[in-house]
Every structure is written in C-alpha cells, then in structure tokens.
C-alpha positions, 0 to 999 in steps of 0.5 A, a space after each residue: 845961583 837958582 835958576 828961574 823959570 817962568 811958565 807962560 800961560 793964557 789962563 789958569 783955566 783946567 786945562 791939558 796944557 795948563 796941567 802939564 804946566 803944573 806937574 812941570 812946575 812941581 818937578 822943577 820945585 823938587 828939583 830946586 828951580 824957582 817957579 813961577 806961573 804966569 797967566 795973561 789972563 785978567 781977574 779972577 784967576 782960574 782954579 789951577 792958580 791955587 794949585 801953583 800956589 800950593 805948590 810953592 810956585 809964585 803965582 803971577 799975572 801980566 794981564 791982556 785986558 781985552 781980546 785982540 792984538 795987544 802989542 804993548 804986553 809984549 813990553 809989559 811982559 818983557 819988563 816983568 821977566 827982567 825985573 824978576 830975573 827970569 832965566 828961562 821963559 816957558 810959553 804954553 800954547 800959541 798966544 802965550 808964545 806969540 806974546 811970551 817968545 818976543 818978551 823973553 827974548 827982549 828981557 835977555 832970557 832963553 825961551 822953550 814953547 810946547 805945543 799941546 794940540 796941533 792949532 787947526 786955526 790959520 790966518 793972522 795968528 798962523 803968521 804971528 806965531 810962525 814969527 815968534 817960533 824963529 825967536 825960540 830956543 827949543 819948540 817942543 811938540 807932545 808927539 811926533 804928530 804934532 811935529 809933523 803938523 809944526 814942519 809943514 806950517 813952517 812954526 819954527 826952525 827945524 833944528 830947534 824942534 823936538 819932541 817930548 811926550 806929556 807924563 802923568 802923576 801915576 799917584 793919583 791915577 789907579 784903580 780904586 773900587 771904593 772911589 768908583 763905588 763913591 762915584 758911581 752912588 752919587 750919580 745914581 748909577 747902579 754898580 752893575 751898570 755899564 758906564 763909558 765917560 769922557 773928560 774935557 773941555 766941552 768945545 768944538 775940537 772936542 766934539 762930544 756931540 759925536 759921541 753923543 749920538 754913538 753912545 744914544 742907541 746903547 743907553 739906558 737905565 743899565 748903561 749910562 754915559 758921563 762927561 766931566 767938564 766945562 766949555 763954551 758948548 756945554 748948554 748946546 750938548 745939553 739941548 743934545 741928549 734933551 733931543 736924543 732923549 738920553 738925558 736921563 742916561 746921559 749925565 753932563 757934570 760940568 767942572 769936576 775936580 774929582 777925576 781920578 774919582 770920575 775916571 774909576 766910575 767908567 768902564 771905557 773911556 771914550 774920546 770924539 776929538 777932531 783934533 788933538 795933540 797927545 791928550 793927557 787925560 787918555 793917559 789918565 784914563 789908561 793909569 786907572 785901568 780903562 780900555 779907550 775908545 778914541 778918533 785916530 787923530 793927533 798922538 793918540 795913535 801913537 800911545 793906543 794899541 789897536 785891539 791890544 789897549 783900546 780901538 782907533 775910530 777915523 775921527 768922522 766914523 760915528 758908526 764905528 765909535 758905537 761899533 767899538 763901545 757896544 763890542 766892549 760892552 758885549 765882553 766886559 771880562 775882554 773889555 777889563 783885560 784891555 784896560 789892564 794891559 793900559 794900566 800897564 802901558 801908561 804906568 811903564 812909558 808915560 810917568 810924569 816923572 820921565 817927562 819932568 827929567 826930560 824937560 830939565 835935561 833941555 833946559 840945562 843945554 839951552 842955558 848952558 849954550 844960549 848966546 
C-alpha cells in the first residue's frame, strides 16, 4: 500500500519552510509516496501551489478564514486527514503544527513538525505549540541551534527531538556567466560592477535595513546592491535607500522567481538576519559560487567557515558588515576564491537529496513503531 503524506502548511507563500517542503515533496514522489500540500490559508493560493501541482503533488486547502484562535479547524483538518487516509502529517512552522499536531493525531496518523527558524515570539502561541509539540512523533530542527532554542523553551520532549540539516536542488544552483550576464543587463548593472545582493522575505527578523545602511558608504554607479524579495516592510526599505540616497544604487526587485539568475548577478551574498534557523538560500548562495557575509545567528555558523567561505558579523555590529563587504570588495580574486571554496562545501554537505533520504528514513521508523 502507498503511503500518504501530508504537508501541513500556513501558506503556499515562497517562503524558506515553504521550499524545503517542496523539495521534500518531489523526494517523497520519486520515492513512491502519495503527497499532498496542505495549506491553511484562504484563497487565492500563493505561487508555490503550482509548483506542487506540477510536481504531481495534490494541492489541497483546509482554510482559517480569519486571523485568531480557530479551534474548530482543528476538527476541520482532522476529518479532511481521515477522509483522505492520510498516514503521516507533516507540519511547517508553529500555527501549522499548533493546528496540524492535534488534527493528526485525532485522524489516527503519525505526526513530524520541522522547525524552520527559531520563532523569537512568546506568550499565548509559545504555549500553544509547546502543548501540540507533546503530541508529536518526531520534532525536527534545521540545526543544532535550533535545537537548542526548542530544549530551553520546553517545545517538545527531549526524546522525540532531532536534528536535520535543510538540502538544496544542486541542479539549479551553480555558476552560470551567461545567466549573471542576462541579469546583470537587465538591471542596468555594467558587468564590471561590483555587486552584494540579498534574498528574502522583507520582514523584521530579516532586517535588511541593516544592511542598508553597511552597504550605503560603498555604493555607487560601480557598486550596487540587490535585494530579491517581498514582505510586508518592502515600501519602508524603500523610503530607506530614498533617505540614504542610494536609491539609484540600490535596486529592490521585489518577488523574483529567477533566483538562481539573481544569485549569479552577485559578487557576495550578504545576510542581516536578527534571527534565523538554517536559511536555505546561503545554501543557494554557496552552490552558485559566492563568498557570504552574514549575522552570526541561528545555524549559519555552523554551515560558514570564518575566513574560509564567508565572514560571521555579530548580527548588531553594522560596522563590521560594511568592514567584511568592502574587504572583499577590495580583493575580488580573494573574494572568488572564497566563493569556490563555498561552491564546494554546499554541493559535498547540503544536497537535497541527502536531506530527502533523511526525512524518509524518519518517516519509516515512526510508521514502523507508532502505537
């Protein structure tokens, strides 16, 4: 019989948590599982949907319609899982799980949670999910940081917690010069410029203002910076560069659905974050060949070696970001040399496909033991 599995997600928005999900999903298909997404979002659906689809996922929706405390969806979900003879639930990020633990459990199926980031939030939804992680058969975290982070908040019995680094399609992410070419002319940057860039949703974990200000003292018309993404503090990042006056400099895309492309635009792939667990794209960044620059925080430390294939910042140094971008940009034959050594170090230890066959060997020893 094919086992079922269904992803439990808050949105099918392009987010990290989202795309681990999905390359998950393709692993699980190829591996001859029944996949299913699983948004709690309402209409319209969010662009990843397609991409399930296209897959050969089933693309499903159980929706919260109103932010707040909906206990009801948890009958909701339960009654969808057992009607679709789900066998095990996988929930992505805390509303996901603080919904999705309990549903799985009242429809007879096992349950696995990953926790992408380390959820700086407290109060009632600390509570919440610390009551769904007790009904978990595995709790994941993307790094031993993030492990750390779920021990001292009391998210989940020790004994079912463990640790899975995130993995990336190496297929699509190498260095391609007629990509950064492409890119590079469309956004009016002259191939000899020096470019640092960015991907991500534009938030305030993120803090891309951060880098904003490092970056603004080294910009101009042969240095630029990029930042690929969308959120909810995009207009306020613009009003940002418009103060600094980079603007001219400073080139906000918005969504991109191109980042492979966008990444091989970029000499250095710089990260703000006041909080992180282990982001994939500094994965992405290191498969296309770019030393990073990054805030010390969550697992990026664990996956960046200091000197070797990038720099760590203390993520409230902002003077130390603009002192490790402009050193590399002072020593672009060193800085190339770093982002080979990166190049090299993500294709050995962060393949999807390592991650894939460790998320399945999971899954087979919770089916093979769950009461």
């Amino acid at each position: 019989m094919t086992a079922h599995v269904a992803h439990v997600l808050s949105s099918f928005g392009m987010g990290g948590q989202e795309r681990v999900a999905y390359d998950l999903a393709v692993g699980q298909l190829r591996a001859g599982w029944r996949v299913t997404a699983l948004s709690l979002a309402p209409p319209p659906d969010g662009p990843l949907a397609d991409e399930f689809r296209a897959a050969g996922a089933e693309v499903e929706r159980v929706a919260r319609p109103r932010p707040g405390v909906d206990l009801a969806l948890i009958g909701r979900l339960a009654r969808w899982l057992r009607a679709h003879r789900v066998d095990l639930v996988h929930t992505h990020n805390r509303m996901a799980l603080i919904y999705g633990a309990p549903a799985g459990r009242l429809a007879g199926a096992a349950v696995v949670h990953t926790k992408h980031g380390n959820n700086p939030r407290g109060g009632t939804r600390l509570i919440a999910g610390n009551l769904a992680g007790r009904l978990v058969h595995a709790f994941v975290a993307v790094s031993d940081e993030t492990a750390a982070v779920a021990r001292r908040r009391r998210e989940v019995p020790v004994r079912r917690l463990a640790v899975i680094t995130n993995g990336i399609e190496l297929g699509r992410f190498h260095p391609e010069p007629a990509a950064r070419e492409r890119m590079r002319r469309e956004l009016g940057i002259d191939a000899d410029a020096w470019v640092v860039g960015t991907v991500g949703r534009i938030a305030a974990e993120k803090n891309h203002a951060r880098l904003l200000r490092a970056a603004a003292p080294l910009l101009g018309p042969k240095a630029r910076l990029v930042v690929a993404g969308d959120g909810p503090l995009l207009p306020a990042l613009k009003e940002l560069a418009g103060s600094l006056e980079i603007a001219p400099y400073a080139h906000l895309l918005g969504v991109r659905r191109d980042v492979p492309d966008v990444l091989n635009a970029l000499d250095v792939f710089a990260m703000s974050s006041d909080t992180e667990g282990l982001p994939l794209v500094v994965l992405e960044a290191m498969a296309t060949g770019l030393p990073v620059v990054s805030t010390s925080v969550g697992g990026i430390p664990n996956v960046i070696d200091e000197g070797d294939t990038g720099h760590l910042v203390p993520a409230a140094d902002e003077a130390a970001l603009r002192a490790r971008l402009a050193e590399l940009r002072a020593a672009p034959a060193a800085s190339r040399s770093m982002g080979a050594r990166a190049r090299a170090v993500a294709t050995t230890r962060f393949s999807a496909s390592r991650m894939q066959q460790d998320y399945l060997d999971l899954y087979e020893r919770i089916l093979s033991v769950k009461p």
